[in-house]
PABAZA-621903 format. One record per residue (C-alpha): residue number from 1; residue in one letter; x, y, z. Coordinates in steps of 0.05 Angstrom, whole numbers, plus 5000, padded with zeros to 4 digits. Layout:
REM residues N
[NUM, 'a', [X, Y, Z]]
...
REM end
This chain:
REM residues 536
[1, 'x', [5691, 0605, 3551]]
[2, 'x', [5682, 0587, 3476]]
[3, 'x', [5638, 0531, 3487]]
[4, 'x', [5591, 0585, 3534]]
[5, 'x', [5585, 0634, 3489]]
[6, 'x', [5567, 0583, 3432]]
[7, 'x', [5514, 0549, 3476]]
[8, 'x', [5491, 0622, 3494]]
[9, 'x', [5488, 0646, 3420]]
[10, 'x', [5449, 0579, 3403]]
[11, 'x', [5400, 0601, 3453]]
[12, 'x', [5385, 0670, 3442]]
[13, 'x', [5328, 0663, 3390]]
[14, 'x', [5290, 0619, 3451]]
[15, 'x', [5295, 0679, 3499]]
[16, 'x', [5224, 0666, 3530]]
[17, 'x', [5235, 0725, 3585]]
[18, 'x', [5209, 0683, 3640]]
[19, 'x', [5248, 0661, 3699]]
[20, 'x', [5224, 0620, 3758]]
[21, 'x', [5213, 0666, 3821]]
[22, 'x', [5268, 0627, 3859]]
[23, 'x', [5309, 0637, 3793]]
[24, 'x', [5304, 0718, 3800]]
[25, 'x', [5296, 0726, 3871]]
[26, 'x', [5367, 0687, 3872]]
[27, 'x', [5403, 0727, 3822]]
[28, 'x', [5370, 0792, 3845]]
[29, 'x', [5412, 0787, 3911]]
[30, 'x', [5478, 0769, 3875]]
[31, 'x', [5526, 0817, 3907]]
[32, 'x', [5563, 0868, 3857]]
[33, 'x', [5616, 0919, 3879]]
[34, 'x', [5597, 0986, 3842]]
[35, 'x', [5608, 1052, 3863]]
[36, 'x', [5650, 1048, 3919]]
[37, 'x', [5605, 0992, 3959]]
[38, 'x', [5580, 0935, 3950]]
[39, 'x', [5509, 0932, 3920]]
[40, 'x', [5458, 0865, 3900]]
[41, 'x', [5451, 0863, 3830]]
[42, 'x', [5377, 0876, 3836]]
[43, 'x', [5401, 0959, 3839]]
[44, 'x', [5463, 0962, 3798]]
[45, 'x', [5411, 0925, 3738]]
[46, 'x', [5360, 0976, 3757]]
[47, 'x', [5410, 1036, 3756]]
[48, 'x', [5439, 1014, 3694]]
[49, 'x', [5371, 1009, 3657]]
[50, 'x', [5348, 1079, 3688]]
[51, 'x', [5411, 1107, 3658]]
[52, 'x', [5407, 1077, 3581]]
[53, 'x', [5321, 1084, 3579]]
[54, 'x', [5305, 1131, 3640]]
[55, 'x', [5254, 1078, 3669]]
[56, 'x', [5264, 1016, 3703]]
[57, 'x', [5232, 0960, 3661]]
[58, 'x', [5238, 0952, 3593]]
[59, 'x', [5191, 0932, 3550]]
[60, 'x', [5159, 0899, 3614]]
[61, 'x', [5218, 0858, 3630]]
[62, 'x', [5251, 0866, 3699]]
[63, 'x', [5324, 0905, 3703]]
[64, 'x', [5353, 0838, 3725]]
[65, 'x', [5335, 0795, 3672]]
[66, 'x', [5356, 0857, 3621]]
[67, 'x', [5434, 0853, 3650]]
[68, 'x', [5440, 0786, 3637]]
[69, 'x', [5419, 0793, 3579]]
[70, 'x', [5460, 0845, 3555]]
[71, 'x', [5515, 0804, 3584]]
[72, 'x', [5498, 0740, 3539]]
[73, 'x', [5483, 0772, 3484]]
[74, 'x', [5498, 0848, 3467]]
[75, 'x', [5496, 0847, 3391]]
[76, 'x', [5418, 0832, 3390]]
[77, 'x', [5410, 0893, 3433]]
[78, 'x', [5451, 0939, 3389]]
[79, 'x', [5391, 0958, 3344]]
[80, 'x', [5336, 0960, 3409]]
[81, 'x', [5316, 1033, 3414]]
[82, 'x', [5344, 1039, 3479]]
[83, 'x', [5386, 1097, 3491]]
[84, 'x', [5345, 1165, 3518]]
[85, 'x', [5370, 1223, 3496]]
[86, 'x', [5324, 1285, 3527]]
[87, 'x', [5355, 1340, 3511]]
[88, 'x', [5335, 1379, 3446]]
[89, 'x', [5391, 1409, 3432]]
[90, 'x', [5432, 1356, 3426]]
[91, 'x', [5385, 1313, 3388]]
[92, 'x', [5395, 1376, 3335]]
[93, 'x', [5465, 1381, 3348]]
[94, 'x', [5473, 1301, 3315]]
[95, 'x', [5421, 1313, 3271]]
[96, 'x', [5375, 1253, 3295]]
[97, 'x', [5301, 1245, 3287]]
[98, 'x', [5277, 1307, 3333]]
[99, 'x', [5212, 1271, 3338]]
[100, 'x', [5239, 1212, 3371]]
[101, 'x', [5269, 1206, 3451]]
[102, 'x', [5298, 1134, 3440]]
[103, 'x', [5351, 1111, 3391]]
[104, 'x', [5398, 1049, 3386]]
[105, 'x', [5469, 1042, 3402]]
[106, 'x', [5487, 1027, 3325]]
[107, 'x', [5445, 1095, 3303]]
[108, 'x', [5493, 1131, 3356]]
[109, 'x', [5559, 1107, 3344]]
[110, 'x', [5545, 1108, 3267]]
[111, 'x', [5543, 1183, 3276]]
[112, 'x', [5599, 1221, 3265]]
[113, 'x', [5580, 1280, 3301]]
[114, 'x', [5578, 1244, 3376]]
[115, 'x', [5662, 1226, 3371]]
[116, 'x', [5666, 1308, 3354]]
[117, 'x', [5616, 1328, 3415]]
[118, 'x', [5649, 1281, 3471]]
[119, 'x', [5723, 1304, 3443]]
[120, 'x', [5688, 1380, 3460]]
[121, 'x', [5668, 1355, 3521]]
[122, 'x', [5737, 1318, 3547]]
[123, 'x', [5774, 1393, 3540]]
[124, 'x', [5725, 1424, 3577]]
[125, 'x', [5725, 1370, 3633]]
[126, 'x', [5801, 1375, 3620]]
[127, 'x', [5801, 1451, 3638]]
[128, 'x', [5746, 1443, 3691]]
[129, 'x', [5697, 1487, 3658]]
[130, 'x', [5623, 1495, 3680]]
[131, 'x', [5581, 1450, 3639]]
[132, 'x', [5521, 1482, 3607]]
[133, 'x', [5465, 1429, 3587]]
[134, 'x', [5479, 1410, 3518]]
[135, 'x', [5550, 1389, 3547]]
[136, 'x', [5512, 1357, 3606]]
[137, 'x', [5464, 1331, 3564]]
[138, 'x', [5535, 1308, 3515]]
[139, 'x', [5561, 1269, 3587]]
[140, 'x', [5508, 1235, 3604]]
[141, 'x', [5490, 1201, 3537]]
[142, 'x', [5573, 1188, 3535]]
[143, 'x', [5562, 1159, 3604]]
[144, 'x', [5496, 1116, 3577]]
[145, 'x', [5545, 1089, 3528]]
[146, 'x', [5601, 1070, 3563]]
[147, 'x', [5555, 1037, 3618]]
[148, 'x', [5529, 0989, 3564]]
[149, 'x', [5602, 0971, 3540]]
[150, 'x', [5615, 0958, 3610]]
[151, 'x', [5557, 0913, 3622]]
[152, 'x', [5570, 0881, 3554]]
[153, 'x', [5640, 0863, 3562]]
[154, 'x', [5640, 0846, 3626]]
[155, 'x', [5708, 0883, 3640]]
[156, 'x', [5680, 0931, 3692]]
[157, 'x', [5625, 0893, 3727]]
[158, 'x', [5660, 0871, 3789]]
[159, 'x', [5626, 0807, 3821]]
[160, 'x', [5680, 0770, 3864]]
[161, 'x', [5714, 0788, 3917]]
[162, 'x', [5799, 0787, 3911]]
[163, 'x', [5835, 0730, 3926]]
[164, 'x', [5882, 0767, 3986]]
[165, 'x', [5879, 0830, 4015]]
[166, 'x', [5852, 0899, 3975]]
[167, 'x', [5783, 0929, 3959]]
[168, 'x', [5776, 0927, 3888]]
[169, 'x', [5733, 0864, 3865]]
[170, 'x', [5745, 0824, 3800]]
[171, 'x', [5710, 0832, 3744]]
[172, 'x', [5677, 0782, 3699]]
[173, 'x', [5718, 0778, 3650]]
[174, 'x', [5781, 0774, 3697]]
[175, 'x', [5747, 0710, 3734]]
[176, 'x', [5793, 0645, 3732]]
[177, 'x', [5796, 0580, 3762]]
[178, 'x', [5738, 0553, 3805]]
[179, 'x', [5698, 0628, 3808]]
[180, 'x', [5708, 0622, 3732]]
[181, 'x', [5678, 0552, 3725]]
[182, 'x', [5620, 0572, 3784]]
[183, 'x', [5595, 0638, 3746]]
[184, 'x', [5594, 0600, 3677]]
[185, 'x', [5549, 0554, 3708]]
[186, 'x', [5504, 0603, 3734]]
[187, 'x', [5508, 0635, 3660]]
[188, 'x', [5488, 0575, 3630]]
[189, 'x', [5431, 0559, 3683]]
[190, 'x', [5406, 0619, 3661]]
[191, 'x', [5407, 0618, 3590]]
[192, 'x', [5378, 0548, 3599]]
[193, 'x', [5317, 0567, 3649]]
[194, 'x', [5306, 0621, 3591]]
[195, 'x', [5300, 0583, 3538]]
[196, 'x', [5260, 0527, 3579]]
[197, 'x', [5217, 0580, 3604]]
[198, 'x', [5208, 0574, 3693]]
[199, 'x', [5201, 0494, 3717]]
[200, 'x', [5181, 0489, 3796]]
[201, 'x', [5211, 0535, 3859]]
[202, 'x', [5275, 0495, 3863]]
[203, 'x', [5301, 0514, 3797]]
[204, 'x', [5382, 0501, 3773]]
[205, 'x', [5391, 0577, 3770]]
[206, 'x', [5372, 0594, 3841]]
[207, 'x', [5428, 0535, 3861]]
[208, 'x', [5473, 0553, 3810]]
[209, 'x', [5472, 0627, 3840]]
[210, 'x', [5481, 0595, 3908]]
[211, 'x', [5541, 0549, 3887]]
[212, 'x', [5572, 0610, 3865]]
[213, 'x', [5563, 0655, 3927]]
[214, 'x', [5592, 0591, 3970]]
[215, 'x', [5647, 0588, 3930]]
[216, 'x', [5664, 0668, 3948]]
[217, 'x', [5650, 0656, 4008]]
[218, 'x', [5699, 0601, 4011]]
[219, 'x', [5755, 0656, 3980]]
[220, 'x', [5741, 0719, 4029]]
[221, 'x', [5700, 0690, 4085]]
[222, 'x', [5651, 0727, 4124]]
[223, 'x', [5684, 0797, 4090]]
[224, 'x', [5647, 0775, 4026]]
[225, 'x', [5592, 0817, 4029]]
[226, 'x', [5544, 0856, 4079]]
[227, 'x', [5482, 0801, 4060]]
[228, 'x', [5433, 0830, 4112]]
[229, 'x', [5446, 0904, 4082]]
[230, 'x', [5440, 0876, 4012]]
[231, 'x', [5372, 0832, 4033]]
[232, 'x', [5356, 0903, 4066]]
[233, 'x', [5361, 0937, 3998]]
[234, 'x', [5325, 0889, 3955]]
[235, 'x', [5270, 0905, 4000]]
[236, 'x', [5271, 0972, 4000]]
[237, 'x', [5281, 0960, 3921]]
[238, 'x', [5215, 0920, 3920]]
[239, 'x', [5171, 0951, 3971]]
[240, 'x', [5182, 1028, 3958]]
[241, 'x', [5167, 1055, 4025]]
[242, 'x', [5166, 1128, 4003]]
[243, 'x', [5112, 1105, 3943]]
[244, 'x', [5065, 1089, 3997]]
[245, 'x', [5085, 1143, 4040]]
[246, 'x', [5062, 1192, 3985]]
[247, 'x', [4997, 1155, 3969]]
[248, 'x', [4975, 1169, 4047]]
[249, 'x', [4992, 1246, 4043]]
[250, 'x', [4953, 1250, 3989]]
[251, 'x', [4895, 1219, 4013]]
[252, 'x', [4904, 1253, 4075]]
[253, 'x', [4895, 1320, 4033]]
[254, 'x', [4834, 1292, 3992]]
[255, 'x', [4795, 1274, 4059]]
[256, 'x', [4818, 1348, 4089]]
[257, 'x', [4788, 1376, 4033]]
[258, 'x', [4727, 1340, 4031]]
[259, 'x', [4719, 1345, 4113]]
[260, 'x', [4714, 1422, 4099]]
[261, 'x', [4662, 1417, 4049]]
[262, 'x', [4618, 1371, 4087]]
[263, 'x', [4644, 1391, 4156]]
[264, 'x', [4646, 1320, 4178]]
[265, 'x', [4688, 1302, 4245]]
[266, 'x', [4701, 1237, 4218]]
[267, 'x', [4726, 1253, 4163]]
[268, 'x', [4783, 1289, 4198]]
[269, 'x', [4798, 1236, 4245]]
[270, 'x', [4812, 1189, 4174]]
[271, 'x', [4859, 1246, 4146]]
[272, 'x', [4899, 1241, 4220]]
[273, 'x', [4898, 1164, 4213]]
[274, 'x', [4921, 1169, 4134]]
[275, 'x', [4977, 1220, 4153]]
[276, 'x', [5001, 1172, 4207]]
[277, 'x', [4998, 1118, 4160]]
[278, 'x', [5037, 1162, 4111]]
[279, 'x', [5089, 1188, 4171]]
[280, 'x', [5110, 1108, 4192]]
[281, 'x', [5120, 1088, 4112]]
[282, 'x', [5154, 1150, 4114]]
[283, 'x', [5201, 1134, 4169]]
[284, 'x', [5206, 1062, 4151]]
[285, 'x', [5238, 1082, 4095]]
[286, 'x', [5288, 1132, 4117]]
[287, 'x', [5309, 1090, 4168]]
[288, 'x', [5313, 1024, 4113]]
[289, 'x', [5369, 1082, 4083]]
[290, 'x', [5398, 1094, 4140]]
[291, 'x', [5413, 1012, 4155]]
[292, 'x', [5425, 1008, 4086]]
[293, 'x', [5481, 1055, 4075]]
[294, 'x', [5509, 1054, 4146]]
[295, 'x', [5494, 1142, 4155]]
[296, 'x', [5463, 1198, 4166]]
[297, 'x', [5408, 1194, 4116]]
[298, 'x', [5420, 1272, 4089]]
[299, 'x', [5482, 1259, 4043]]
[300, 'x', [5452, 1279, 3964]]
[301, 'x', [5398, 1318, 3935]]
[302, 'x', [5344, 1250, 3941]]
[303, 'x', [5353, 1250, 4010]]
[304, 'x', [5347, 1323, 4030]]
[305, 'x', [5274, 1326, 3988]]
[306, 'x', [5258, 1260, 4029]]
[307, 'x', [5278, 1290, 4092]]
[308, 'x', [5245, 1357, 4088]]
[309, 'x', [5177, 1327, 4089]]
[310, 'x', [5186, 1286, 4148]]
[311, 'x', [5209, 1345, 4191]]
[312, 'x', [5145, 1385, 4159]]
[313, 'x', [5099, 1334, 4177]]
[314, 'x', [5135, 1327, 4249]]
[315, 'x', [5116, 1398, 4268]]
[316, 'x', [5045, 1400, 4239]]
[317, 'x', [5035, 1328, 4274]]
[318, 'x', [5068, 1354, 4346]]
[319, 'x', [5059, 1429, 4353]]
[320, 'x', [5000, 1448, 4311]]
[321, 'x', [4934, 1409, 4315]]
[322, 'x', [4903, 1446, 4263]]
[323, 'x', [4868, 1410, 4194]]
[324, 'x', [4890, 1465, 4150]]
[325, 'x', [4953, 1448, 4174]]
[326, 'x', [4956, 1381, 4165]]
[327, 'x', [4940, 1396, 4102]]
[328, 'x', [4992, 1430, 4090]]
[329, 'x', [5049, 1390, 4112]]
[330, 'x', [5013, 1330, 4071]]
[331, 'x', [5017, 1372, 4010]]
[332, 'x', [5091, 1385, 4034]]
[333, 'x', [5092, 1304, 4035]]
[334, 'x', [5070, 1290, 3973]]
[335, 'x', [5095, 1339, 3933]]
[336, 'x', [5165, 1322, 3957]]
[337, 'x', [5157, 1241, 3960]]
[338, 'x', [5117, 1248, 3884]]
[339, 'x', [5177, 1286, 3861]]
[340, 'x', [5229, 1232, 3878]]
[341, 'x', [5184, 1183, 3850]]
[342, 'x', [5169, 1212, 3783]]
[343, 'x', [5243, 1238, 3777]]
[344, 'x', [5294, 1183, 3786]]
[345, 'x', [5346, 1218, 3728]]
[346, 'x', [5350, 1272, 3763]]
[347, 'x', [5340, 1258, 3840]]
[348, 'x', [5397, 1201, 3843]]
[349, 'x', [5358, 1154, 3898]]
[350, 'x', [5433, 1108, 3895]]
[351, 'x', [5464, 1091, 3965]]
[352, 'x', [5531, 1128, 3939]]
[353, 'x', [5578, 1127, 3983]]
[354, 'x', [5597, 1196, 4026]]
[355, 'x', [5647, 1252, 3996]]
[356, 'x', [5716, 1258, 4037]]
[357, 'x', [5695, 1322, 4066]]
[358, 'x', [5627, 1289, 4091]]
[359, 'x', [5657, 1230, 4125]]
[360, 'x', [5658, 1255, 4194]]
[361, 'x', [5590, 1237, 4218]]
[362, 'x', [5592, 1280, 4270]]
[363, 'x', [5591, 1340, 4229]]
[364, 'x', [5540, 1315, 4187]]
[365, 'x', [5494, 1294, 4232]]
[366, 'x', [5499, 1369, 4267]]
[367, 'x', [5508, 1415, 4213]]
[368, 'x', [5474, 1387, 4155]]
[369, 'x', [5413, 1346, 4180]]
[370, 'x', [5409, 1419, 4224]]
[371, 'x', [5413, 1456, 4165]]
[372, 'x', [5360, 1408, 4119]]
[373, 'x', [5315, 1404, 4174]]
[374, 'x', [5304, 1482, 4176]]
[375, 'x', [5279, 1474, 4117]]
[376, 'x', [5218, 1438, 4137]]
[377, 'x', [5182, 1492, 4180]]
[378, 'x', [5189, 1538, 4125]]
[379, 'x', [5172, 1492, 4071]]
[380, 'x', [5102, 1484, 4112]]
[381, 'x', [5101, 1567, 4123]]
[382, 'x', [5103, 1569, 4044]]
[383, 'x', [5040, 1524, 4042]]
[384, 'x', [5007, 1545, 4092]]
[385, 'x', [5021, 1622, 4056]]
[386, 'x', [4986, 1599, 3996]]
[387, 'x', [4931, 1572, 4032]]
[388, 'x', [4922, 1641, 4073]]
[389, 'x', [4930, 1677, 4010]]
[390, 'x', [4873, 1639, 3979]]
[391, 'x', [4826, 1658, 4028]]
[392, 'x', [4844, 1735, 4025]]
[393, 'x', [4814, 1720, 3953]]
[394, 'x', [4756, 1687, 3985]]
[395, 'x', [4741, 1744, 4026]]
[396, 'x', [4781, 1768, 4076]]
[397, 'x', [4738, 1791, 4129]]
[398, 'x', [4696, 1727, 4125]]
[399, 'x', [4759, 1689, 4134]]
[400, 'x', [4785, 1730, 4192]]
[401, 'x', [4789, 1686, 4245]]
[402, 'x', [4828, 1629, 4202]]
[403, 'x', [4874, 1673, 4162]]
[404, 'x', [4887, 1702, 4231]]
[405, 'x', [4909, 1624, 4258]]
[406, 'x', [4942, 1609, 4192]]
[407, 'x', [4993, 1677, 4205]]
[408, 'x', [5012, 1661, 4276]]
[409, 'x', [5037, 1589, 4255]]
[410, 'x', [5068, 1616, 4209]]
[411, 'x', [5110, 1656, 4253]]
[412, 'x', [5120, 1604, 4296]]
[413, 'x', [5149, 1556, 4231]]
[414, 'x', [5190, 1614, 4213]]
[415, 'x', [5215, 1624, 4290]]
[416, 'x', [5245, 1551, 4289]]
[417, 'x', [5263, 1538, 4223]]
[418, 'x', [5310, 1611, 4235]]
[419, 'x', [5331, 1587, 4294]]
[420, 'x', [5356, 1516, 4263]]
[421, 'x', [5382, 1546, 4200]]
[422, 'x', [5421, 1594, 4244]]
[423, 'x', [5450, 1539, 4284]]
[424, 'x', [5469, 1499, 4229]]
[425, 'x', [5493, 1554, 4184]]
[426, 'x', [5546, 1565, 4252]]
[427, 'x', [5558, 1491, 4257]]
[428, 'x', [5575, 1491, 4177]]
[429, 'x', [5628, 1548, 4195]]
[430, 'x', [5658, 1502, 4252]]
[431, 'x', [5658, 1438, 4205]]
[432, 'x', [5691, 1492, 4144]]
[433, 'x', [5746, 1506, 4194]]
[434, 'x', [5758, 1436, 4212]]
[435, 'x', [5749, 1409, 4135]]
[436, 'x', [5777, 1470, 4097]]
[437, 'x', [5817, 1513, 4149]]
[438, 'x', [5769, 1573, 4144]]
[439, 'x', [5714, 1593, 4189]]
[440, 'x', [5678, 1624, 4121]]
[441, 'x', [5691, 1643, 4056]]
[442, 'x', [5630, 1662, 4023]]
[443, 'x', [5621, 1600, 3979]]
[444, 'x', [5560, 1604, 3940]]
[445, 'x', [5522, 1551, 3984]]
[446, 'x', [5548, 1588, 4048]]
[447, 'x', [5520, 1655, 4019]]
[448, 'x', [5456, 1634, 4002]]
[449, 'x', [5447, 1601, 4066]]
[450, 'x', [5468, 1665, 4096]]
[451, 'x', [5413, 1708, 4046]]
[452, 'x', [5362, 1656, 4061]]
[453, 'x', [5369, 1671, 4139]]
[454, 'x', [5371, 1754, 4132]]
[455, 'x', [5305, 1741, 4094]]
[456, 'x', [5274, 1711, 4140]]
[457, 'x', [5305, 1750, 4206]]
[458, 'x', [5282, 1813, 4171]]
[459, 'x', [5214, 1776, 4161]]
[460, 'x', [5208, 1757, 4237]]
[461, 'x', [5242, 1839, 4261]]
[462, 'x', [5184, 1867, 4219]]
[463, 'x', [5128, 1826, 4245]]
[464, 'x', [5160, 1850, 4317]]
[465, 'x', [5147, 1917, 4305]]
[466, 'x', [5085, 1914, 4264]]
[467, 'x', [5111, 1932, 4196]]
[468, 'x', [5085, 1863, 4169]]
[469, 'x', [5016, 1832, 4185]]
[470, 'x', [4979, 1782, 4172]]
[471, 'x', [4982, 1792, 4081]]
[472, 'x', [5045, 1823, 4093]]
[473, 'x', [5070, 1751, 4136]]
[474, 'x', [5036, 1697, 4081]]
[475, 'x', [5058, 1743, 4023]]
[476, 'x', [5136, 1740, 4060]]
[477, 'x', [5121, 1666, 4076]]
[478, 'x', [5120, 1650, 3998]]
[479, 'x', [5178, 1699, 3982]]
[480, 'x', [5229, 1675, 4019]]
[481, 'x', [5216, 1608, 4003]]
[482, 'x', [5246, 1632, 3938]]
[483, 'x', [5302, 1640, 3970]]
[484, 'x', [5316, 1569, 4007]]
[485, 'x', [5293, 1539, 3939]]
[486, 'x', [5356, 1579, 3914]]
[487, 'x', [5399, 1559, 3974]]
[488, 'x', [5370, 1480, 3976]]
[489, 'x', [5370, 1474, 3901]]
[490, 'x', [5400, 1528, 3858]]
[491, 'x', [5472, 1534, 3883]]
[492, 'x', [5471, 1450, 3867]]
[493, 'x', [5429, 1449, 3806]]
[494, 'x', [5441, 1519, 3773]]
[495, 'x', [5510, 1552, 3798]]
[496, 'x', [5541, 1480, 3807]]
[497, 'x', [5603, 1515, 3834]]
[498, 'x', [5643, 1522, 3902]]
[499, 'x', [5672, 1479, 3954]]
[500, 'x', [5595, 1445, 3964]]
[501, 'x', [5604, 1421, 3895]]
[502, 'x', [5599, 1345, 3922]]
[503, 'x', [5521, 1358, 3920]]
[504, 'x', [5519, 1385, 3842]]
[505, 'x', [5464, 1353, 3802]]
[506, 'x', [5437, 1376, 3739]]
[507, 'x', [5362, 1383, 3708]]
[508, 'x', [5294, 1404, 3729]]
[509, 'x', [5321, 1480, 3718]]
[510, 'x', [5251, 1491, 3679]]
[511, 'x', [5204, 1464, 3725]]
[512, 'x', [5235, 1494, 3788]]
[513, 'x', [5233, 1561, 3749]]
[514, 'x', [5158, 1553, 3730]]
[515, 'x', [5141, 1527, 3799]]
[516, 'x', [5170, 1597, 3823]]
[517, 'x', [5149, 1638, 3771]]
[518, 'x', [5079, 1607, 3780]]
[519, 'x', [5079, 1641, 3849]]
[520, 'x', [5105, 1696, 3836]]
[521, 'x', [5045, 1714, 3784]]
[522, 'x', [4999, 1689, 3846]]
[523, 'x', [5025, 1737, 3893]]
[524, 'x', [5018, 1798, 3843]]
[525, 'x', [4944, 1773, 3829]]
[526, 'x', [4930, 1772, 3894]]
[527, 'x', [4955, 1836, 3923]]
[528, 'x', [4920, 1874, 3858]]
[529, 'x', [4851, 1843, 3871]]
[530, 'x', [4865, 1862, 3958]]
[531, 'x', [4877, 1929, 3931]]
[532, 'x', [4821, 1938, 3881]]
[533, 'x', [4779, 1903, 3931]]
[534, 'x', [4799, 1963, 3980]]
[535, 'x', [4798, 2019, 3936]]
[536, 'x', [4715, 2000, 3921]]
REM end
């Protein structure tokens, strides 16, 4: 290994960042175990870089060619201003440059406050304490750390498979023998094709890289590696269903709106077409996840704000043929699908492997894909409240007729999404029995559901009997929204306690907040101009 890392020191000043497209699309499918499965290298590179710098390219270099990299030569990235660190409060806490997001690894483990705020944050873990955000914020930059060290060492990036029998793969700094000798010479035809710069389409590295999976292969045989799930993955990686998906919804809404203004059939036949277009990228990519990970595709926080949408736009595409409607749900699709573009950090889009207690896919696929999907019909009620509530500003007499259509599908969302919230909130006691040995136990993700539904039941009672009509039903639409965001979100993101805890996250507290808050100020304005309006 000496003579390696002398050829690869002699070669880092000729880094020309340019591999040949057989090069890269070879390496990108090398298969790495990480996280409990196995993964191409493609995603653990891209994970790794969203985790140090928050995006995934780095100074316009891809993730892949950044690991290696790293791998060949960590010293020169020691002093690259690398490492995010978001949070204000810690940035204070070490005294770093407050104006500044990005530091380097030497500027961070140079300071002497970091050892004392990770020691603070090992007794808390140690006495399983709620984490406020500075100590999140304190984690996660420990966790950018070590993940570097990992990567730079090589002692915890697994890429072979054992010799006989077990899970756990070897990393590369435990290689020997003829695995040894293979992944040095796809090192070196690396370093080489970098410093030569990318030849023709049959380049050494893309043989190299398949010399070396032969030679696993040769070790575990067909067990090696799932290669039509990983080839599954780099597509998914590289065609980002859910990005187009979005793009559609949106221009589904844009040609809504301008349909309306210029009250042009056609125009509403191209928002149909654009939110059909939208709906298949949108299923293509669930059900890429679904092949992908081998499950249910409802297992994290990513997945639930992927799912939502789908079921929105199912029920405004099969039981409502209405353009303010389909408005709606597309605003429902985008705003979802935008989210989980724009915020990787802290919607984790990773395959990770299920919790214990969510391995029976029975369960999951009845109680919590029932559960989730409730939360479509009201999602599209909450929309489809704003949009009635800004046409009682408009003028609520002249809008009669279409705040009038806007309130009975709302009822109707509300109907089935209580109906399938009820359902799974019962099927969640079932699973708790079966998983926990209690039918219910007021865990805070079991209470919330359980608020959410009185909400909305005491919603649907009063509409029965008249107490609610149609302000009364957009004004409750919006409301109790509040109250799934709590029961979807809150109890993950903000309480992060109880036996559900397998679906904690952390971040976006202020925008969820404002989003609400926003609302909230709405509905007030509203209701105060309907009443001044009445009182003239």
């Amino acid at each position: 290994m000496k003579s390696l890392l002398i050829l690869i020191l002699s070669l880092v000043p000729c880094f020309s960042w340019s591999l040949s497209s057989s090069g890269y699309e070879a390496l990108r499918l090398l298969p790495v175990q990480d996280g409990g499965r196995i993964k191409p290298l493609d995603t653990y590179a891209t994970e790794s870089l969203l985790l140090i710098f928050g995006k995934s390219t780095y100074e316009n270099k891809n993730p892949v060619e950044i690991f290696m990299t790293w791998v060949l030569a960590p010293e020169e990235w020691k002093e690259k201003k690398m490492f995010l660190v978001r949070h204000n409060g810690l940035r204070e806490g070490l005294r770093l440059e407050n104006q500044r997001l990005f530091f380097s690894l030497n500027e961070l483990l140079n300071n002497d406050r970091l050892g004392l705020a990770i020691n603070s944050l090992r007794g808390k873990l140690s006495k399983e304490e709620k984490l406020d955000s500075y100590f999140q914020a304190v984690q996660k930059l420990a966790n950018q750390i070590q993940r570097f060290h990992t990567i730079a060492n090589g002692a915890d990036v697994r890429v072979a498979p054992p010799k006989s029998g077990g899970n756990q793969w070897v990393a590369i700094k435990g290689l020997d023998g003829e695995l040894l000798e293979k992944f040095t010479g796809l090192v070196s035809a690396f370093a080489s094709e970098l410093k030569l710069g990318p030849k023709d389409s049959s380049s050494e590295l893309s043989s190299a890289v398949a010399t070396y999976i032969n030679t696993a292969k040769a070790i575990r045989g067909s067990d090696y590696a799932p290669f039509s799930r990983l080839k599954a993955e780099l597509h998914y990686n590289k065609f980002k269903p859910f990005k187009w998906s979005w793009i559609f919804y949106l221009l589904a809404v844009f040609l809504v709106l301008l349909s309306m203004a210029f009250s042009a059939k056609a125009l509403v036949y191209l928002s149909w077409l654009s939110v059909a277009l939208g709906f298949v990228f949108h299923t293509y990519g669930i059900g890429l996840r679904v092949f992908i990970s081998n499950r249910p595709p409802v297992s994290n926080m990513f997945e639930t704000v992927v799912w939502v949408p789908w079921i929105a736009i199912l029920c405004a595409a099969v039981a409502y043929r209405n353009k303010l409607v389909l408005m709606g749900a597309s605003v429902v699709g985008a705003l979802c699908l935008i989210l989980c573009h724009l915020a990787p950090t802290i919607l984790d889009a990773s395959f990770s492997p299920l919790e214990p207690v969510l391995k029976d896919n029975f369960w999951l696929l009845t109680h919590v894909i029932i559960i989730v999907s409730s939360y479509g019909p009201y999602f599209l009620a909450f929309l489809l409240g704003d949009v009635a509530l800004v046409y009682f500003l408009l003028g609520e007499k002249k809008h009669k007729a279409k705040i009038k259509d806007l309130t009975t599908i709302m009822y109707r969302c509300i109907q089935v999404g209580s109906v399938l919230l009820l359902a799974g909130t019962i099927l969640g006691g079932v699973w708790a029995d079966y998983s926990w040995g209690r039918f219910w136990g007021w865990d805070p993700k079991e209470t919330w559901a359980f608020i959410a539904f009185m909400g909305y039941a005491a919603v649907l009672h009063a509409r029965l009997v008249g107490w609610v009509r149609d302000f009364g039903m957009a004004m409750s639409s919006v409301v109790c929204f509040i109250l799934v965001i709590m029961a979807w979100y809150g109890v993950n993101f903000v309480l992060g306690q109880g036996l559900h805890s397998y679906g904690n996250g952390s971040g976006g507290l202020n925008y969820v907040a404002t989003f609400c808050g926003i609302h909230v100020l709405f509905l007030l304005y509203v209701a105060l101009m309907r009443a001044l309006g009445k009182q003239k």
